[in-house]
N, C-alpha and C positions, 0 to 999 in steps of 0.2 A: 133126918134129911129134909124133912119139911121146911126147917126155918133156910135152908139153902135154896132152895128153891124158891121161898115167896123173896128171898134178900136178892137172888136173881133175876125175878120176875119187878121187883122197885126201880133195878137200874135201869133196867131196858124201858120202863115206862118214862122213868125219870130221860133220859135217853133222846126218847122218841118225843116227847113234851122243848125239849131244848131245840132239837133241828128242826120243829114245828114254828119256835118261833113262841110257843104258849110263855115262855121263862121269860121273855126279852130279848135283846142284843147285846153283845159284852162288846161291841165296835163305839170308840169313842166320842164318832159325830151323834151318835145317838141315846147316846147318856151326857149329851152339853147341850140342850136345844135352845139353853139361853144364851151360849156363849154365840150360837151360830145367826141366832136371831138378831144379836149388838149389831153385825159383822152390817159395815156399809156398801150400799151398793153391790152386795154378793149375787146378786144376780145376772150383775153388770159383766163380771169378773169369767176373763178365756183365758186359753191355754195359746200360745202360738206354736205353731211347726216347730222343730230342732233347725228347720232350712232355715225361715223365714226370722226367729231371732236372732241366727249369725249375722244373715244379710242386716240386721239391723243396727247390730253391734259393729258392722263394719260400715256402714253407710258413718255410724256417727265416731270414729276413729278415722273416716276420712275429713271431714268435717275439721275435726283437731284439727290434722295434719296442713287443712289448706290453706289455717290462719294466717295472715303475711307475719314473716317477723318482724321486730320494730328496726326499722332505720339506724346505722349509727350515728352519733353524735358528730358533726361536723367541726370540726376545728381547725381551726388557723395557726399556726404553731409562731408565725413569727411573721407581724406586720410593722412597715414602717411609715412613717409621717414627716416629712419635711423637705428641701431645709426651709429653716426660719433664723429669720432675723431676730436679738434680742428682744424688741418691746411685740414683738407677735408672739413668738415663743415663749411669755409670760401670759400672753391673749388663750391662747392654745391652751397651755396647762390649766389654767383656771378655769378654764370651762369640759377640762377632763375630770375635773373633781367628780361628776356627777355620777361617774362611772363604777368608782371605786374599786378601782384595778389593784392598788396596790404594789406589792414587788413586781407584778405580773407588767408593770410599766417603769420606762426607762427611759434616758435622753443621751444622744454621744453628739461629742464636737464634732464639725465638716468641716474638712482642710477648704483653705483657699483657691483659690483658682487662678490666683495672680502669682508669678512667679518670681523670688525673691532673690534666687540664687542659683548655679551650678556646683553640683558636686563631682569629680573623679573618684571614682570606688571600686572594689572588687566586691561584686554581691553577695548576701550572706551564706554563710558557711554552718555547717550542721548543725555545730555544737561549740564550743570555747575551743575543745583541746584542736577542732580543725583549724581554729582562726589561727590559733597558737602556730599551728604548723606552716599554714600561709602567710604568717608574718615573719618567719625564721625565712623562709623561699624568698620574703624579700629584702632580706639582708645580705642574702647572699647573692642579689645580682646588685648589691649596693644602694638600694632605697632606704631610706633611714626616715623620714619626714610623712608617718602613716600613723594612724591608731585605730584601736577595734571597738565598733560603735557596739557597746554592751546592754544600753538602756532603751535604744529605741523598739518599740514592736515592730514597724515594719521592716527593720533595717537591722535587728540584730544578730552582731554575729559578722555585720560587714565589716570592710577596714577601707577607710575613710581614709583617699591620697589627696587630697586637697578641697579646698571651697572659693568660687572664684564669684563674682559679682556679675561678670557678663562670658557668655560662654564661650568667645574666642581663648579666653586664658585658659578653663578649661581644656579645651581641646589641645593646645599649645603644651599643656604637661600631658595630654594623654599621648599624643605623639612623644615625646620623651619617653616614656614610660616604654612604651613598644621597641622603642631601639635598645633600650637598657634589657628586653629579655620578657618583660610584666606583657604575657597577652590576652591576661583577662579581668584586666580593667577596662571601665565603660564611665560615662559618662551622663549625667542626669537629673533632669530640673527640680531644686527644693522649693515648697508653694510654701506661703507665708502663712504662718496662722489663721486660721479663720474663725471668724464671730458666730457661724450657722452651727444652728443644733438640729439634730433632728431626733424624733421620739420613735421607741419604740416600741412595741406590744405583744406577748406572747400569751400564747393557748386560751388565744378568742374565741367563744361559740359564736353560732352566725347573726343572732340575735344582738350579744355585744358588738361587732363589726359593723354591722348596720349602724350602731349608734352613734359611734365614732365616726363614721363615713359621713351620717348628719353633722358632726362638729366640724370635721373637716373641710363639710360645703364650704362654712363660713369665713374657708381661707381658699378661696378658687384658685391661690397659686400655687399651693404647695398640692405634693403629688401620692397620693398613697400607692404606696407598693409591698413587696415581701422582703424581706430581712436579704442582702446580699452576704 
């Protein structure tokens, strides 16, 4: 029973030697003194509140949020330039080269403004099969001497009762026309081809516009405006 007792008189000493602190410390800030010694600035180094770093993480998530966002991009979707005469209208384009527009530029003819003739017509109709129909209605009140304008854009689909040089003759078959039953023909001036072109421009930023607007000073007559 002896060696029980001195084997439990070693733990206890061994024991009491360890919570004394005589053994060392098994805590791992105190077995690295070199690693804590690298450490910069460590003594610089706190702790904040749990309050005081929400507030800080939300001070700076408002911050984000207050960014302005960026502007959209400005665009002109459809500007126009003219009218212009032939030798200006070559003046003009030549000095749109610089632009480099591309497809994004275009030029249509401008009717006349002098008036060439009088037409009697019934205005256009839906579609073919409707002209079709209104041309049969006017057989049967006896008009024979019509046809259905099929190629014009702005006119097709009408049916064409006459073309007169000065508009008393016109009028003169439109009165006819109304006795024979026809009461929705009318009467209406054709302008004579015109030589004016005017250009076109789509999905301008404001910076291209502007530039344009300097070329176009240099025709003080012509008028910029948006696409009708």
């Amino acid at each position: 029973m002896k060696w029980l007792f001195w084997l439990l008189l070693a733990v206890n000493a061994g024991l009491f030697a360890l919570g004394r602190g005589y053994l060392g410390s098994f805590h791992a800030d105190a077995h690295e003194p070199e690693r804590l010694a690298k450490q910069l600035n460590s003594d610089k180094i706190s702790l904040l509140p749990a309050a005081t770093a929400t507030a800080a993480a939300t001070a700076g998530a408002s911050a984000v949020a207050a960014k302005p966002a960026p502007k959209p991009l400005e665009v002109f979707v459809c500007t126009e330039v003219g009218n212009f005469a032939p030798a200006d209208a070559r003046r003009f384009e030549s000095a749109l080269e610089a632009l480099e527009l591309g497809e994004r530029q275009s030029r249509r003819n401008v009717p006349g403004q002098d008036i060439s003739s009088y037409i009697v017509y019934i205005p256009p109709q839906a579609n073919k099969e409707a002209a079709d129909k209104k041309a049969n209605e006017l057989k049967q009140l006896g008009v024979s001497n019509f046809f259905i304008m099929s190629d014009s854009t702005t006119m097709r689909w009408a049916i064409s009762l006459g073309v007169f040089k000065q508009e008393t003759g016109a009028q003169t078959l439109l009165a006819s026309l109304v006795k024979q039953g026809v009461h929705s023909a009318r009467v209406g001036p054709r302008y004579s081809n015109g030589k004016l072109q005017a250009f076109q421009f789509r999905d301008l930023d404001r910076a291209t516009r502007n530039r344009l607007e300097q070329i176009r000073a240099k025709f003080p007559e012509q008028e910029m405006r948006s696409c009708r």
